[in-house]
VEXDREN-77331 format. One record per residue (C-alpha): x, y, z; residue number from 1; residue in one letter. Coordinates in Angstrom, 3 decimals. Example, Ala and Ser with C-alpha at 12.3 -4.5 7.8 and 13.67 -1.06 7.14 Angstrom:
px:12.300; py:-4.500; pz:7.800; resi:1; resn:A
px:13.670; py:-1.060; pz:7.140; resi:2; resn:S
//
This chain:
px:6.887; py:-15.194; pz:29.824; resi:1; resn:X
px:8.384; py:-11.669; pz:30.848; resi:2; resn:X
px:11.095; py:-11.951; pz:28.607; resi:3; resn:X
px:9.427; py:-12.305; pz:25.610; resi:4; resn:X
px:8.177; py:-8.653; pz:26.334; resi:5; resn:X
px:11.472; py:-6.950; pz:26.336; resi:6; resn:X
px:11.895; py:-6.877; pz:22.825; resi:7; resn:X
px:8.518; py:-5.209; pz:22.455; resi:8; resn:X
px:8.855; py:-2.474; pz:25.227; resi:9; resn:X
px:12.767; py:-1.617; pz:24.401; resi:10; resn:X
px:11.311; py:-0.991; pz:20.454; resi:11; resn:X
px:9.064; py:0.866; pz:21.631; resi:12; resn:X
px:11.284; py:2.760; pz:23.834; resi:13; resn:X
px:13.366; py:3.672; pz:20.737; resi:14; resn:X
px:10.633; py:4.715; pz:18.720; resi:15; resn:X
px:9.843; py:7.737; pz:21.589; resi:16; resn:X
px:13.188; py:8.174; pz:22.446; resi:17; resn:X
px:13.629; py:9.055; pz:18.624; resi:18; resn:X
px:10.589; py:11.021; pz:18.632; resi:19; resn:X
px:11.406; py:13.259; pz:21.592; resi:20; resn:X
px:15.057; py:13.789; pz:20.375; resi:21; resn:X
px:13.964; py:14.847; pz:16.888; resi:22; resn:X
px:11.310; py:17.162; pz:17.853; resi:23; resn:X
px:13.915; py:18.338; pz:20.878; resi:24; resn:X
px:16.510; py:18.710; pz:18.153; resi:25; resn:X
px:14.313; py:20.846; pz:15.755; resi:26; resn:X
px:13.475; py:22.519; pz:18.412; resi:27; resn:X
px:17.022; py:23.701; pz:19.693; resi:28; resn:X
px:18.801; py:23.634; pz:16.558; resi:29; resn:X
px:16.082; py:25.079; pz:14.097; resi:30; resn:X
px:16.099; py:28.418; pz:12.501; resi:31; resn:X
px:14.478; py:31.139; pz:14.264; resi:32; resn:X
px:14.053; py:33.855; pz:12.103; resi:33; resn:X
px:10.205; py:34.633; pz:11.603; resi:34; resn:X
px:9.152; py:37.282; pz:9.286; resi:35; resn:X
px:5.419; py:37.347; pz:7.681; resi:36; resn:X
px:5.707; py:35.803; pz:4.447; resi:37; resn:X
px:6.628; py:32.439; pz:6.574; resi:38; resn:X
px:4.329; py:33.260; pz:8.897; resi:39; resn:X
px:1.834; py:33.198; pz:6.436; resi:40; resn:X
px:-1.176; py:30.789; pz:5.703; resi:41; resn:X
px:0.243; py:28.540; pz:2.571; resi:42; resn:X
px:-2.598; py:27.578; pz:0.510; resi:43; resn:X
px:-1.274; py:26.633; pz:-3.289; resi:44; resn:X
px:0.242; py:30.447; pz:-3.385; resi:45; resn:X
px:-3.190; py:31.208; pz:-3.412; resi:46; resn:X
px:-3.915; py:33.491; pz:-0.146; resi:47; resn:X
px:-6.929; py:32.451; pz:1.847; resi:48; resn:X
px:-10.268; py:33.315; pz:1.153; resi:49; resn:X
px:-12.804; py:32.948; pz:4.248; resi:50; resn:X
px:-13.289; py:31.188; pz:7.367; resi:51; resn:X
px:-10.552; py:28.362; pz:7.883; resi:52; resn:X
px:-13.592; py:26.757; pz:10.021; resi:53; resn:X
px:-16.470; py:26.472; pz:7.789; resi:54; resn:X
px:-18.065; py:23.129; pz:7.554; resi:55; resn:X
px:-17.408; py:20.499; pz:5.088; resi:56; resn:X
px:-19.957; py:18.676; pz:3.358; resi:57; resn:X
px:-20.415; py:14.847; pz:5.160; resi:58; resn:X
px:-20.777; py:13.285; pz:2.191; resi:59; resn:X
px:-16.543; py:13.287; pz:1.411; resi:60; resn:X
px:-16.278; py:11.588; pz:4.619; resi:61; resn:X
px:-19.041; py:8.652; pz:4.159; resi:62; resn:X
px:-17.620; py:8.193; pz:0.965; resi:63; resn:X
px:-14.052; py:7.934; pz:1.984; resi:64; resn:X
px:-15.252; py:5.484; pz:4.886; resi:65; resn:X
px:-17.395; py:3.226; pz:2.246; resi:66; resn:X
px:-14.408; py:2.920; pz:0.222; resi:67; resn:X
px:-12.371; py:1.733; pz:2.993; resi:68; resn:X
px:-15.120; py:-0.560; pz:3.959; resi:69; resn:X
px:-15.601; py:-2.480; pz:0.983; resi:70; resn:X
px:-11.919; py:-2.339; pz:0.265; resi:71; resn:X
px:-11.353; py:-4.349; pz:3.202; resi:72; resn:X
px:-13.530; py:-6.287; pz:2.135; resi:73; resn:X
px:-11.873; py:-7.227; pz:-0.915; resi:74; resn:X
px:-8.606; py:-7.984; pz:0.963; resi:75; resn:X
px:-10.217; py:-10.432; pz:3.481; resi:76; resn:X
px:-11.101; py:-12.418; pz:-0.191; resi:77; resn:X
px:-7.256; py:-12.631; pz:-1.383; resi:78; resn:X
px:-6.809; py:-15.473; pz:1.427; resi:79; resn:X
px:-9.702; py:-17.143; pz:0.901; resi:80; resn:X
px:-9.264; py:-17.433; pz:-2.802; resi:81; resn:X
px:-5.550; py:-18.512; pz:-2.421; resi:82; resn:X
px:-7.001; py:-21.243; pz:0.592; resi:83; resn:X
px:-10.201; py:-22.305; pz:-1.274; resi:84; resn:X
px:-9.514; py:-26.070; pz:-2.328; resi:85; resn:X
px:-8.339; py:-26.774; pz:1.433; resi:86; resn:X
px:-11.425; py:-24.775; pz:3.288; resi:87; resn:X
px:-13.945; py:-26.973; pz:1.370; resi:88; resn:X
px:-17.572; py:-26.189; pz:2.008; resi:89; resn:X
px:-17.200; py:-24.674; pz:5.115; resi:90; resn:X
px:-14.728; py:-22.115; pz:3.864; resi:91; resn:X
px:-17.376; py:-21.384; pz:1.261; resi:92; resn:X
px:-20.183; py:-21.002; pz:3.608; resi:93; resn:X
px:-17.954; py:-18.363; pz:5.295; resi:94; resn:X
px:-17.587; py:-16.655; pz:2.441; resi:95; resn:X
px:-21.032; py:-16.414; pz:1.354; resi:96; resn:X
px:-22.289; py:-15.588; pz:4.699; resi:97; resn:X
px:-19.288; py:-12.664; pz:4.809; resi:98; resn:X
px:-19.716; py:-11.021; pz:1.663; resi:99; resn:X
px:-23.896; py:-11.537; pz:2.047; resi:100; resn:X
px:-22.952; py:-8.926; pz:5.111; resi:101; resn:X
px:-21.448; py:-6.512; pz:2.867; resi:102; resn:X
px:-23.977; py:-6.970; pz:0.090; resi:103; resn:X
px:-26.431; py:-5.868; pz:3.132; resi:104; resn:X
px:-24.451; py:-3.268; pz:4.077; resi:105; resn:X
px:-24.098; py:-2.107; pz:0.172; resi:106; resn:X
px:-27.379; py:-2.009; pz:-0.272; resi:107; resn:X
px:-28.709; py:-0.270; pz:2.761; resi:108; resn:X
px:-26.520; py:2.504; pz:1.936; resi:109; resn:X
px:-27.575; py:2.997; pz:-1.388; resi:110; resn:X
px:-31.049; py:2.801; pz:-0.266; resi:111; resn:X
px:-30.119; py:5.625; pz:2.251; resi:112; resn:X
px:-28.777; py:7.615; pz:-1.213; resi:113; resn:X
px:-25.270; py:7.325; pz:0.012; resi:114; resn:X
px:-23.825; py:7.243; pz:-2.971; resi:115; resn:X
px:-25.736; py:9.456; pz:-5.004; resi:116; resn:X
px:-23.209; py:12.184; pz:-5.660; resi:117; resn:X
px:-25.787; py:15.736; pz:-5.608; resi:118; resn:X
//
């Protein structure tokens, strides 16, 4: 059973090893000539206007999250609809019962005015 897991921990570390020797390498090897124009905030050539920590509005965030949520949802389907003849009913009570969640979920939030873009 151990040496199943030495595949896993030698990838993994690789992936460090790599990590550590690029940011070493960038590190040791990199230019170091500063001056201000690098130094310099970039914002699309634009220079900045304001505090770099003013709050954001929520509502880019719960947006962002309900997409992911119901896009997941829509990829848990792809299976089921590829699988559906060999699931029977039981596979289609799943199904109902799982997207009845997300219909709940949908429609809580848009009772909450989630998705009412102000």
């Amino acid at each position: 059973m151990k040496d199943a897991y030495w595949p896993l921990i030698l990838v993994l570390l690789l992936a460090v090893g790599f990590g550590v020797v690029a940011v070493l390498m960038s590190t040791l090897l990199g230019p170091k000539k500063p001056d201000p124009i690098k130094l310099s905030p970039y914002e699309c050539g634009v220079d900045p206007v304001g505090d770099a920590r003013m709050p954001f509005f929520v509502h880019y965030y719960v947006v962002a999250l309900l997409f992911l949520i119901f896009d997941i949802e829509v990829v848990f389907t792809y299976p089921w609809a590829v699988y559906f003849k060999k699931l029977g009913l039981f596979g289609l009570l799943e199904m109902v019962v799982f997207i009845a969640v997300f219909l709940a979920i949908f429609i809580y939030v848009w009772g909450r005015g989630a998705l009412e873009w102000e």
